[in-house]
Jmol script that loads the backbone (N, CA, C; Angstrom):
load data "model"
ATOM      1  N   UNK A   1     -10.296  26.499 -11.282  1.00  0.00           N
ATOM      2  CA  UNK A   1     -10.165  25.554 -10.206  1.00  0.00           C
ATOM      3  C   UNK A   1      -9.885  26.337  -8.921  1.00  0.00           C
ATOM      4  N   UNK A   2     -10.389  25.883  -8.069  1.00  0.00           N
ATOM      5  CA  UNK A   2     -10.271  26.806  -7.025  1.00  0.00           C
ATOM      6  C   UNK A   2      -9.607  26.406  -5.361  1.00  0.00           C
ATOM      7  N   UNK A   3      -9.199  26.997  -4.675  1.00  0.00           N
ATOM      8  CA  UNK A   3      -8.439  25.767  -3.326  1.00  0.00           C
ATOM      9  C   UNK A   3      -9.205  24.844  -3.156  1.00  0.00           C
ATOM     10  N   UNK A   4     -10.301  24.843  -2.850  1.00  0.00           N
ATOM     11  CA  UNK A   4     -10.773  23.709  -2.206  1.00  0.00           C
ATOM     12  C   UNK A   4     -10.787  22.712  -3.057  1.00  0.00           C
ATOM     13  N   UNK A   5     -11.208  22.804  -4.322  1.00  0.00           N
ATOM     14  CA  UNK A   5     -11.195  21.614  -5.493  1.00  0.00           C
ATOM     15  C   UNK A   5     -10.145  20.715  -4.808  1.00  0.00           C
ATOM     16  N   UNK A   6      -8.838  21.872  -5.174  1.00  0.00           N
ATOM     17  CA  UNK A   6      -7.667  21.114  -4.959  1.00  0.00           C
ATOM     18  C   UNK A   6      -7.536  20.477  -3.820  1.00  0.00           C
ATOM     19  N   UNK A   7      -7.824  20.926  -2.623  1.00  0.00           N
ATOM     20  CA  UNK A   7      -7.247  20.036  -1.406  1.00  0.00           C
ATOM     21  C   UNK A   7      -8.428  18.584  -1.727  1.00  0.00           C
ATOM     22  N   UNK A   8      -9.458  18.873  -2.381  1.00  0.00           N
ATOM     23  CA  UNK A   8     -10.298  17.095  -2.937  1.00  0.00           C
ATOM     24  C   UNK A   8      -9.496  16.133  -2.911  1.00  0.00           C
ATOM     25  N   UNK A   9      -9.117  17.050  -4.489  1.00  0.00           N
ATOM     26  CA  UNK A   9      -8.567  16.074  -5.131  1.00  0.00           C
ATOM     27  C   UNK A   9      -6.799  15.300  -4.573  1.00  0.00           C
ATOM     28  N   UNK A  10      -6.832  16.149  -3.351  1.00  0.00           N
ATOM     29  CA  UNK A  10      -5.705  15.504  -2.729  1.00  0.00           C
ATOM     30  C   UNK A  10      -5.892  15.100  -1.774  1.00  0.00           C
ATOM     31  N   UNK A  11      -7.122  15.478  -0.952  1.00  0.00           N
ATOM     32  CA  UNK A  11      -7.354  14.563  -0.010  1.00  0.00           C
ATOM     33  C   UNK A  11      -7.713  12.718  -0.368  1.00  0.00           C
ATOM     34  N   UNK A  12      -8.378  13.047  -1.734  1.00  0.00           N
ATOM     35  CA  UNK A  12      -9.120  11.712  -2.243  1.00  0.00           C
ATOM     36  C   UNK A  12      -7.776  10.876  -3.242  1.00  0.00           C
ATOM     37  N   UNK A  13      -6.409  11.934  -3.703  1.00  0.00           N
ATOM     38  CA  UNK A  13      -5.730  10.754  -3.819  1.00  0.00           C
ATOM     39  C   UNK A  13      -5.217  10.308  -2.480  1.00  0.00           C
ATOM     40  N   UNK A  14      -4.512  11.113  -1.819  1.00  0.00           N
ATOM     41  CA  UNK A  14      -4.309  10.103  -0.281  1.00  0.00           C
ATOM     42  C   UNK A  14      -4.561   9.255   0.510  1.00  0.00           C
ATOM     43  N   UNK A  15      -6.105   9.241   0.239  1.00  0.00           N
ATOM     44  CA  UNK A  15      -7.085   8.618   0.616  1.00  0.00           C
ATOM     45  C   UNK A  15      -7.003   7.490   0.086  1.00  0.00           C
ATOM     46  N   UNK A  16      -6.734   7.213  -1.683  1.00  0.00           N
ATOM     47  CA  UNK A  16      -6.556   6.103  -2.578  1.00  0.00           C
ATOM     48  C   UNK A  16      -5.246   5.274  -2.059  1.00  0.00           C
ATOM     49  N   UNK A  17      -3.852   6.164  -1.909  1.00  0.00           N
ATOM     50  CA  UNK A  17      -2.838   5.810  -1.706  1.00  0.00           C
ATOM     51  C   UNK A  17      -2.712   4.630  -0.509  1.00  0.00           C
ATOM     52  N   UNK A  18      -3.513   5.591   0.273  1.00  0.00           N
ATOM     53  CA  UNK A  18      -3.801   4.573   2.081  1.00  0.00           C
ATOM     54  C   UNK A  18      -4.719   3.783   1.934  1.00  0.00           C
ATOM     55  N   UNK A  19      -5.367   3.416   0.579  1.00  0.00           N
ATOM     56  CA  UNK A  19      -6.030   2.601   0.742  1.00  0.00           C
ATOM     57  C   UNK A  19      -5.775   1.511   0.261  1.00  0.00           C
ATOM     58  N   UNK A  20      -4.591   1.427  -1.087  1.00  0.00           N
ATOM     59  CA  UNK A  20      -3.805   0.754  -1.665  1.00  0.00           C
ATOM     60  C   UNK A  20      -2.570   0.277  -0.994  1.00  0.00           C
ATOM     61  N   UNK A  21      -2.145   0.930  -0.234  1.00  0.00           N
ATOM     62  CA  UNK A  21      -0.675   0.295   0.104  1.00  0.00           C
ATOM     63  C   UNK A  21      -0.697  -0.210   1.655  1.00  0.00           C
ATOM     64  N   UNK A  22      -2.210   0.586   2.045  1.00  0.00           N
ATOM     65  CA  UNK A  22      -2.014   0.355   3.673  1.00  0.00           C
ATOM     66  C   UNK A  22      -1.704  -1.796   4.206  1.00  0.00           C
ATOM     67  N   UNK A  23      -2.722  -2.314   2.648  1.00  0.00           N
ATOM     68  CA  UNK A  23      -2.413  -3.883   3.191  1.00  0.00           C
ATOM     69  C   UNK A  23      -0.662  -4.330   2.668  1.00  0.00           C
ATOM     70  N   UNK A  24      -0.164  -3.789   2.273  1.00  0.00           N
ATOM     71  CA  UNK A  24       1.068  -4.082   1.974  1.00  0.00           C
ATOM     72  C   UNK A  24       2.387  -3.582   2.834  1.00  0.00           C
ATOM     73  N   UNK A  25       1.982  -2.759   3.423  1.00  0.00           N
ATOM     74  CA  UNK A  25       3.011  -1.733   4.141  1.00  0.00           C
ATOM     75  C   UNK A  25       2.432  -3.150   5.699  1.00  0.00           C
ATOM     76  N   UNK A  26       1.358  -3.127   5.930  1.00  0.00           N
ATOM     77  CA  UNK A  26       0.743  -3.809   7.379  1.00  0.00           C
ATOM     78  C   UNK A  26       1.493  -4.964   7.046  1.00  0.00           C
ATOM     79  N   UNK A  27       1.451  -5.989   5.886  1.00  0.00           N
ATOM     80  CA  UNK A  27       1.593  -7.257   6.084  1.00  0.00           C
ATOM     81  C   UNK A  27       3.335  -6.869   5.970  1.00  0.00           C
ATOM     82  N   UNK A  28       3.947  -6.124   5.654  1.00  0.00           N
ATOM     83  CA  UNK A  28       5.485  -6.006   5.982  1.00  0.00           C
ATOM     84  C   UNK A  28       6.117  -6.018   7.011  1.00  0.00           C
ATOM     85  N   UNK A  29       5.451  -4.920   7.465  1.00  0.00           N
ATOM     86  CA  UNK A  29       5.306  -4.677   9.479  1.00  0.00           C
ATOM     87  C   UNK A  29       5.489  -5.649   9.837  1.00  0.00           C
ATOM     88  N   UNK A  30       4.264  -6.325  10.115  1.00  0.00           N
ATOM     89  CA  UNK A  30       3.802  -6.827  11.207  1.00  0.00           C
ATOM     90  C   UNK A  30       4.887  -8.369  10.670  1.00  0.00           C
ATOM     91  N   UNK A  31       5.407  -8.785   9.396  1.00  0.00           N
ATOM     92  CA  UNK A  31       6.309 -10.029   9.594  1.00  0.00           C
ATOM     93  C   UNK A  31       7.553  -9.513  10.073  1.00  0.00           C
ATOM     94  N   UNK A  32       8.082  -8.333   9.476  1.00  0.00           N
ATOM     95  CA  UNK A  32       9.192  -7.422  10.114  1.00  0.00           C
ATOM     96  C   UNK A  32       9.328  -7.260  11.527  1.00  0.00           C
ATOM     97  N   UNK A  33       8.320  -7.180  12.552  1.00  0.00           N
ATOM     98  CA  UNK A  33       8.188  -7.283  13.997  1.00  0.00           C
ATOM     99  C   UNK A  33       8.559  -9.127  14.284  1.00  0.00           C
ATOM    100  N   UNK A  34       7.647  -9.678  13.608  1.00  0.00           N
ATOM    101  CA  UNK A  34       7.558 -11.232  13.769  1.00  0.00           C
ATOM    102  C   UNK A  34       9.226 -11.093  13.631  1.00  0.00           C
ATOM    103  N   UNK A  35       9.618 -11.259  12.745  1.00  0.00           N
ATOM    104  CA  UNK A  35      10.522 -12.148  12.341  1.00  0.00           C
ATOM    105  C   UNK A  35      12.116 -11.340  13.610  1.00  0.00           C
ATOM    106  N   UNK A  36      11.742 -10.325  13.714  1.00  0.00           N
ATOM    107  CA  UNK A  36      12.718  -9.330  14.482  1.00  0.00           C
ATOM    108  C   UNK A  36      12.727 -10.140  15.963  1.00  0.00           C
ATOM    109  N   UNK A  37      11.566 -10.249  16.842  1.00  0.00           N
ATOM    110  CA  UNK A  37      11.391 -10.605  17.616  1.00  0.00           C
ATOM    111  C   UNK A  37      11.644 -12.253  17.662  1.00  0.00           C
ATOM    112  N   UNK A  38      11.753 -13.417  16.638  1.00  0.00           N
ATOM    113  CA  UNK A  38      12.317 -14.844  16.348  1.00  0.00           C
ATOM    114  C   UNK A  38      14.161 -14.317  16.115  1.00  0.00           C
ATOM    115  N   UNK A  39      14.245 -13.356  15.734  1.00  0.00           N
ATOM    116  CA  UNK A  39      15.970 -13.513  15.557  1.00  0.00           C
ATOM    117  C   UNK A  39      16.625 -12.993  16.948  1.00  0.00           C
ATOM    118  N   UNK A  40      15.920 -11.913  17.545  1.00  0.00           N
ATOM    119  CA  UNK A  40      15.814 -11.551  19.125  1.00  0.00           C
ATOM    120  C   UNK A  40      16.004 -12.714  19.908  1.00  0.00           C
ATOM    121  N   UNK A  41      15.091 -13.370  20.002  1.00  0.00           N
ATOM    122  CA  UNK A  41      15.295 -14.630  20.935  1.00  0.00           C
ATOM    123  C   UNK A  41      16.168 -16.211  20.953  1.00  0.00           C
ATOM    124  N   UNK A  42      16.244 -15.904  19.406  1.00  0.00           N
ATOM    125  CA  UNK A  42      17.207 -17.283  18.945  1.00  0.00           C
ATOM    126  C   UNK A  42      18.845 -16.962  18.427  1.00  0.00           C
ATOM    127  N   UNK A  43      19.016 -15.347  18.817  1.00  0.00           N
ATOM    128  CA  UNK A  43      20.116 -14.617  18.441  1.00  0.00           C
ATOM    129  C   UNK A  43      21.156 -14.822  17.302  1.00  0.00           C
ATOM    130  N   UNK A  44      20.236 -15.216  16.427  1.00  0.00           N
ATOM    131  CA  UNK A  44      20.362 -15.340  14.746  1.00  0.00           C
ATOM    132  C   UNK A  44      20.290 -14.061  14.077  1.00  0.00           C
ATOM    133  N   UNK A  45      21.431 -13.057  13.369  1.00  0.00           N
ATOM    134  CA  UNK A  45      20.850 -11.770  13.210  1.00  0.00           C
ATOM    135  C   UNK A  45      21.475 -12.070  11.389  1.00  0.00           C
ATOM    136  N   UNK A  46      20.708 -12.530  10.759  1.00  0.00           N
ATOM    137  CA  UNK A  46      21.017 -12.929   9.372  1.00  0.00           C
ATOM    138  C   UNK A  46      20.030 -11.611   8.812  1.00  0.00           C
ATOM    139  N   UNK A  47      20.426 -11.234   7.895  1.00  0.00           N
ATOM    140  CA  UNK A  47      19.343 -10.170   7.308  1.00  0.00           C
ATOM    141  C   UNK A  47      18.616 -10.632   6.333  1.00  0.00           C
ATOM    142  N   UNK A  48      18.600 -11.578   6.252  1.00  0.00           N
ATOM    143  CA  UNK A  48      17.922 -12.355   4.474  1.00  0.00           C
ATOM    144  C   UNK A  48      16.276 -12.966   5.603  1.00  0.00           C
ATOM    145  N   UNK A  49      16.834 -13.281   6.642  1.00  0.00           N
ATOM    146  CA  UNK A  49      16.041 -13.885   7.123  1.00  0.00           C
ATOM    147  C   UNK A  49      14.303 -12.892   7.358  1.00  0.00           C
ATOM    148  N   UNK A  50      14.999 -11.750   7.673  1.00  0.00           N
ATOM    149  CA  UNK A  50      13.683 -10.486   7.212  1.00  0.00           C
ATOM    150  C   UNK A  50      13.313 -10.291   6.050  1.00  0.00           C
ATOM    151  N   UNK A  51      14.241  -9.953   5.236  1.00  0.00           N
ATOM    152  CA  UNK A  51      14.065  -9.687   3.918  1.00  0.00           C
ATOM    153  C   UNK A  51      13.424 -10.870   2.953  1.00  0.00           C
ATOM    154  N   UNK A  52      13.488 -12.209   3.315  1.00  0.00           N
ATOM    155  CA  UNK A  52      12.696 -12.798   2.020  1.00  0.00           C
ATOM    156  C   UNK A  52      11.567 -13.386   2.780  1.00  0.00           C
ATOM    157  N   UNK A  53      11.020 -13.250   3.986  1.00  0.00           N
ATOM    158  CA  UNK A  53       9.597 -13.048   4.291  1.00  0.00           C
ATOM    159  C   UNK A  53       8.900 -12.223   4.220  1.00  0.00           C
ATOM    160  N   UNK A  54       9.136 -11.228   3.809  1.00  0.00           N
ATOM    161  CA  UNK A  54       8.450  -9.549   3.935  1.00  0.00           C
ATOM    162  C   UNK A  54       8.740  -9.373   2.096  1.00  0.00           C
ATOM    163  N   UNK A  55       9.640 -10.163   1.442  1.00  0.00           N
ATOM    164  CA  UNK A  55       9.421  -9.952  -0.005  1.00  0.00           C
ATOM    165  C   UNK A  55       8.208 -11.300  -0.070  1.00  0.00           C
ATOM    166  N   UNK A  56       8.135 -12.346   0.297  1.00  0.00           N
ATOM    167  CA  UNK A  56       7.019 -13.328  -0.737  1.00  0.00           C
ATOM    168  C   UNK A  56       5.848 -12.781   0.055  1.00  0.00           C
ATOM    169  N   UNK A  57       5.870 -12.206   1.305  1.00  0.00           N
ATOM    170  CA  UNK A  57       4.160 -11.674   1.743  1.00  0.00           C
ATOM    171  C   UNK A  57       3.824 -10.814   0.787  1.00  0.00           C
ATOM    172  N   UNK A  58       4.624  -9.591   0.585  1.00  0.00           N
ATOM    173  CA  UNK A  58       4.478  -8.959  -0.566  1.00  0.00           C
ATOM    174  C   UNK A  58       3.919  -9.279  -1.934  1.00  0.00           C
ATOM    175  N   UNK A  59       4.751 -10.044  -2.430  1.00  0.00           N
ATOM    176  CA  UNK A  59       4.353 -10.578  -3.883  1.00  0.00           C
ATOM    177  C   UNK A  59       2.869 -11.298  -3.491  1.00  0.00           C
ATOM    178  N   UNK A  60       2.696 -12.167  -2.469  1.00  0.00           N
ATOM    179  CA  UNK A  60       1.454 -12.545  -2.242  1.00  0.00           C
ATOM    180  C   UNK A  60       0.553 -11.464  -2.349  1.00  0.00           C
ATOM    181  N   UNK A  61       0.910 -11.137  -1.579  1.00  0.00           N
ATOM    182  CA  UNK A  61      -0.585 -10.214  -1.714  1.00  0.00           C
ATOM    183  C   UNK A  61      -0.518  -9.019  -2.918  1.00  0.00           C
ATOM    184  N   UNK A  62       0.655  -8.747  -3.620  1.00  0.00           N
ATOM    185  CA  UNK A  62       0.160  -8.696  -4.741  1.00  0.00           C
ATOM    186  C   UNK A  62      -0.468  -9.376  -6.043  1.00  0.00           C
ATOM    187  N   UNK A  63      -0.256 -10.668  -5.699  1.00  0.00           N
ATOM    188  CA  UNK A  63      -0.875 -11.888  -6.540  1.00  0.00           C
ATOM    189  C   UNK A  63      -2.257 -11.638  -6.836  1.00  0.00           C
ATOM    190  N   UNK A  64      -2.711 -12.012  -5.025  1.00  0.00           N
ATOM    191  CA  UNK A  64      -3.747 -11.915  -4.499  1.00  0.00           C
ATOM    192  C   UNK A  64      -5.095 -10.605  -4.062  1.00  0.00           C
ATOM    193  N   UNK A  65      -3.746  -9.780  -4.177  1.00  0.00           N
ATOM    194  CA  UNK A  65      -5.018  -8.192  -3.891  1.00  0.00           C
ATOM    195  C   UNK A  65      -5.174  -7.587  -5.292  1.00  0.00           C
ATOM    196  N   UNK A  66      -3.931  -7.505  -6.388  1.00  0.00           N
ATOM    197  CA  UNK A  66      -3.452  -6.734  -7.369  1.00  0.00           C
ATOM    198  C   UNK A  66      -4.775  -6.201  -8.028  1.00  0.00           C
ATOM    199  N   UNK A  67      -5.321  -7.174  -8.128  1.00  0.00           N
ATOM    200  CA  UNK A  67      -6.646  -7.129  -9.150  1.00  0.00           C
ATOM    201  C   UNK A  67      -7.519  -5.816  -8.199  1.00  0.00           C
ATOM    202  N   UNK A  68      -7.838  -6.010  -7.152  1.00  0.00           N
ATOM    203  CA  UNK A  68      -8.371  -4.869  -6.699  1.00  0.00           C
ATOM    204  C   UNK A  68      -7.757  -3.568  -6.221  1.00  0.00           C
ATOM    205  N   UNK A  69      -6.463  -3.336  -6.197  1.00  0.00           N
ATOM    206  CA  UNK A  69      -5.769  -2.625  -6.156  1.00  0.00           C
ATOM    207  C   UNK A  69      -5.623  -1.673  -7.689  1.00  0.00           C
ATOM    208  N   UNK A  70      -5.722  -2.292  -8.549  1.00  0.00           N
ATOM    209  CA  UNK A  70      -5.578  -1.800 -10.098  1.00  0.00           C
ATOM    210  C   UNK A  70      -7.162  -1.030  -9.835  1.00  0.00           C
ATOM    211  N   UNK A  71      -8.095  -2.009 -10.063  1.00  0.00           N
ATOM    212  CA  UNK A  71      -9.389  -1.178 -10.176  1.00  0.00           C
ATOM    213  C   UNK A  71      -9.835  -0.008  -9.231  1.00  0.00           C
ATOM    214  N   UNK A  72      -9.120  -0.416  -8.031  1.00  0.00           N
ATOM    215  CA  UNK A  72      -9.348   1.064  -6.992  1.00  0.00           C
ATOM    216  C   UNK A  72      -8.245   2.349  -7.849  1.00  0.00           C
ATOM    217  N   UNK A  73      -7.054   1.920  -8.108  1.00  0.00           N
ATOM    218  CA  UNK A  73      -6.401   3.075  -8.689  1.00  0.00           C
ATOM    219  C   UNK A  73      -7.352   3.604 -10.204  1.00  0.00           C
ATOM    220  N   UNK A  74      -7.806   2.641 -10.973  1.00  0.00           N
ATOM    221  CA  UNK A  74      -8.506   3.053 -12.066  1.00  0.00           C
ATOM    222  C   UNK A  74      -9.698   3.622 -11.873  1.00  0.00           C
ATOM    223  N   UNK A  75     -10.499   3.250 -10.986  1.00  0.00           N
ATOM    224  CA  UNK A  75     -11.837   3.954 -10.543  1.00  0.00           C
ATOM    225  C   UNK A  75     -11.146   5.723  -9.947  1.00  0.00           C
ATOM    226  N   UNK A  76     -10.144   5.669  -9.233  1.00  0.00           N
ATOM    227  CA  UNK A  76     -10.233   7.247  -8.914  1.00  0.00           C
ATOM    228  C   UNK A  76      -9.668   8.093 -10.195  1.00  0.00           C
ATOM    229  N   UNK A  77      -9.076   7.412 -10.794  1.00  0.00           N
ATOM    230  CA  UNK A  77      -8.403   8.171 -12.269  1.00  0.00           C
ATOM    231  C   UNK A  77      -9.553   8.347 -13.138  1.00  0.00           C
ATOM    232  N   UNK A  78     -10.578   7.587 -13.080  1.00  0.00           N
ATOM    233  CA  UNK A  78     -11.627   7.806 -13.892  1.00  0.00           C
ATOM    234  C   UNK A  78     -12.705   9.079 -13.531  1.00  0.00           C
ATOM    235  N   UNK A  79     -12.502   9.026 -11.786  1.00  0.00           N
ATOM    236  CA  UNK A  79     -13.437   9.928 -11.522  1.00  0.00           C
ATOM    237  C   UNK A  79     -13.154  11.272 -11.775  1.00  0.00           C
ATOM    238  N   UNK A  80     -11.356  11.462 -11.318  1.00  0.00           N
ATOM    239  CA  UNK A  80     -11.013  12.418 -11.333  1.00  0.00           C
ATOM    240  C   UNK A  80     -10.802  13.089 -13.597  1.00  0.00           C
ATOM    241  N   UNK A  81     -10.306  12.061 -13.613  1.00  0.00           N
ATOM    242  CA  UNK A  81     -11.011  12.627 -15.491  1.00  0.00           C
ATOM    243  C   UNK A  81     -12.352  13.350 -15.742  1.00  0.00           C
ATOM    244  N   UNK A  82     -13.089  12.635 -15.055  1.00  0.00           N
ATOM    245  CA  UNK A  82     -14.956  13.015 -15.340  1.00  0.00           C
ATOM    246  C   UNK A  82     -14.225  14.432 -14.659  1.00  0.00           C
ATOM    247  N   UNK A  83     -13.934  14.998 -13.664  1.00  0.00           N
ATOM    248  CA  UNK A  83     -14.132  16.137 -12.709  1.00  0.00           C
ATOM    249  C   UNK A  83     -13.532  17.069 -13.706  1.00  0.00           C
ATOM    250  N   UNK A  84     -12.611  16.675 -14.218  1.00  0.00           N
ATOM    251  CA  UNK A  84     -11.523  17.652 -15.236  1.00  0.00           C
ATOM    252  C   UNK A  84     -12.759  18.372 -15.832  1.00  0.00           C
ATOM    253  N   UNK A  85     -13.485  17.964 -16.814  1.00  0.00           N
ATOM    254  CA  UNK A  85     -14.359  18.640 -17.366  1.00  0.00           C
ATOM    255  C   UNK A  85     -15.218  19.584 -16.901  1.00  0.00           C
ATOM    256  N   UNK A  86     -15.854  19.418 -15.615  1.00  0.00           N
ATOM    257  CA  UNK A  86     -16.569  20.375 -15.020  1.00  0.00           C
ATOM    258  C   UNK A  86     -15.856  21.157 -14.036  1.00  0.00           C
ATOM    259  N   UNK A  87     -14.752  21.275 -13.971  1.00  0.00           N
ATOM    260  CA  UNK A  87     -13.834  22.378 -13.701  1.00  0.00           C
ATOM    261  C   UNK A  87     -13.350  23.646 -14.431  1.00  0.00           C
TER     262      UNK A  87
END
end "model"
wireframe off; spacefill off
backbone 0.3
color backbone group
């Protein structure tokens, strides 16, 4: 195996990683800003009030994405198996 293999196969899991978590990390954010900016202005500073909108977006969209999230992680584990061999 040789450097470059390696930086691939790490560029292409990173690549997987950001491609898997980037909608989960965004939809956290961006209610985490929301909800920061509603306790900002109504000067309510409860912490649950962040925390269990940014947990059910979460679970949503793991409900809702999971299924393609599994097969993107299984498709690069598969590829990278096939590669094992011709290394």
């Amino acid at each position: 195996m040789t450097d470059i293999q390696v930086i691939e196969i790490l560029f292409d899991a990173f690549s997987v990683v950001t491609t898997v978590a980037g909608p989960l990390l965004a939809a956290a954010l961006f209610i985490g800003v929301g909800v920061s900016v509603v306790q900002t202005v109504t000067q309510v500073q409860e912490m649950t009030l962040s925390f269990v909108p940014k947990l059910a977006a979460t679970g949503a969209i793991l409900v809702f994405g999971g299924n393609w999230m599994i097969r993107e992680l299984v498709t690069w584990v598969t590829a990278l198996w096939t590669q094992i061999g011709s290394m």
